[in-house]
N, C-alpha and C positions, 0 to 999 in steps of 0.2 A: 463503448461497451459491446455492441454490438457486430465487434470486427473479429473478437475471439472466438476461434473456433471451441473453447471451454462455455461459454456461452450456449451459444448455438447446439452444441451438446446436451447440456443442462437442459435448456426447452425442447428439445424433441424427444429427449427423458421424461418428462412431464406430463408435455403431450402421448407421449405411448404408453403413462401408469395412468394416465385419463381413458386414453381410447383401450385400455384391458377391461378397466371398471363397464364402460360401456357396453362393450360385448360379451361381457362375462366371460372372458377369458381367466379373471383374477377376481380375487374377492375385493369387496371393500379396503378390509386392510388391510391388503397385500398393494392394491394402486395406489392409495394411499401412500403406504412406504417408497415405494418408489416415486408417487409427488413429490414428498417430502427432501428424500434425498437428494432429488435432481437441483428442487429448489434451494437446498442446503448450500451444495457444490456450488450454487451461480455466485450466491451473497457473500462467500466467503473469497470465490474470484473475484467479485469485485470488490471485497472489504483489502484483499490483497493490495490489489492493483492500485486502489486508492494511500493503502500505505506507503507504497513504494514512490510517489509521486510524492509523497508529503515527506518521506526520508530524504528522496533525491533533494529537493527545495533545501531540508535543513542543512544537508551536509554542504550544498552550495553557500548560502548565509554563513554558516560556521568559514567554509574558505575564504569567503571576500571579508568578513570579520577579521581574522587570523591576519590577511594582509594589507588592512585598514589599521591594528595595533605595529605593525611591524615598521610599515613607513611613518607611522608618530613616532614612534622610539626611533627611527633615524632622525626625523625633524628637527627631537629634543636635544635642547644643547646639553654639553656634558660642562659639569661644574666639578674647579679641580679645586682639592681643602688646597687650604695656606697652612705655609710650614710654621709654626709656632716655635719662636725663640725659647730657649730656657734660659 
């Protein structure tokens, strides 16, 4: 999580609507907003990143699936009707 440079963005966003609050640069809740948002951006990166990993997995399962039915239906034997006299 911490190799993203959206990360590491996010907290020195944080850190700088902290250190405005402190110096009164900004008001309450203006650092505030800008806490907020940095911390918004970080959860939704890594709500992302965690989706994608958990896409990636399914759509792998789905392929080795797909080709676990495939070679059964080659396996199965094929049953031919019989011709019925009239």
């Amino acid at each position: 999580m911490f190799k993203s440079k959206t990360t590491w963005t996010c907290i020195l966003g944080a850190l700088g609507g902290l250190s405005a609050i402190l110096t009164n640069e900004a008001t309450l809740a203006e650092g505030s907003q800008i806490i907020l948002t940095s911390l918004i951006g970080l959860f939704l990166r890594h709500g992302v990143s965690k989706t994608q990993v958990t896409a990636d997995a399914a759509a792998e399962s789905a392929a080795n699936a797909a080709s676990a039915a495939e070679i059964a239906a080659m396996k199965k034997p094929v049953v031919k009707a019989k011709k019925m006299a009239v």
